[in-house]
N, C-alpha and C positions, 0 to 999 in steps of 0.2 A: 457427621456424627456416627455412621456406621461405623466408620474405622476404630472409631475410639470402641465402642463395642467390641469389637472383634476380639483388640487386643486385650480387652479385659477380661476377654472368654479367655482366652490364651493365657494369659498370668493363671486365671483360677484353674485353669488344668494341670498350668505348672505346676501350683501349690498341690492339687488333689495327687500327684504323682508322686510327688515327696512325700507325701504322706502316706502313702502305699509303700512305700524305698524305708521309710523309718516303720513302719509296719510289721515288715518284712524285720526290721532289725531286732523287734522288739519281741516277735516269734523264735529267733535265733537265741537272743540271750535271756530273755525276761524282764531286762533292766528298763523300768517304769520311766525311766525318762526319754527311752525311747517311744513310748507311750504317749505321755504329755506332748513331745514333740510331733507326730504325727496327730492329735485331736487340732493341736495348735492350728496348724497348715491346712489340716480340714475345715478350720476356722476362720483364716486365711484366704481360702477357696470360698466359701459361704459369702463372705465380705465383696470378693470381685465379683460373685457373678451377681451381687447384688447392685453390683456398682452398675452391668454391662443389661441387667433385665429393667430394673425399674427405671424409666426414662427422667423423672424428677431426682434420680438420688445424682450426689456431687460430694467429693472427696470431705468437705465439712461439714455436711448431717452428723446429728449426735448418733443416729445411730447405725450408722457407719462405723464410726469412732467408737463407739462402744464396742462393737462386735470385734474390730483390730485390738482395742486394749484389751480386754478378755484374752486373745489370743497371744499376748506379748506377757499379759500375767501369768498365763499358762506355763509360756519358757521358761520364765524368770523361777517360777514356783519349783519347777521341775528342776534347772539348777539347783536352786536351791537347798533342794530337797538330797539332792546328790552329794550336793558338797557337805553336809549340815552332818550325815552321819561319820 
């Protein structure tokens, strides 16, 4: 069961670095959906290391699931938002 831990340390680093990389984008240009995308993946991150810390949580807890759909409304929103004007 460690390992499964580890890796899920590992994905939420992923995500928290991507989210510093669209960070960084979004200082470059200002375009908010670089924004969105970076809160996203911070959201993303928050989700695995919740996965790899709390020993009861398991890919279908509601809120697990909540915390990733929040995070996929966030993209969708922020497309959205781009393409809309």
């Amino acid at each position: 069961m460690t390992i499964v831990a580890f890796i899920q340390g590992m994905v939420a680093m992923g995500c928290a670095l991507v989210g510093v990389f669209f960070l960084r984008f979004w200082q470059q240009s200002r375009d908010k959906l670089f924004l969105r995308f970076a809160f996203a993946f911070w959201i993303l991150a928050l989700s695995y290391l919740l996965l790899g810390v709390i020993s009861f949580a398991t890919e279908w807890r509601v809120y697990v699931f909540m915390v990733r759909l929040s995070a996929f409304c966030m993209i969708l929103y922020g497309i959205f938002e781009k393409n809309r004007r």
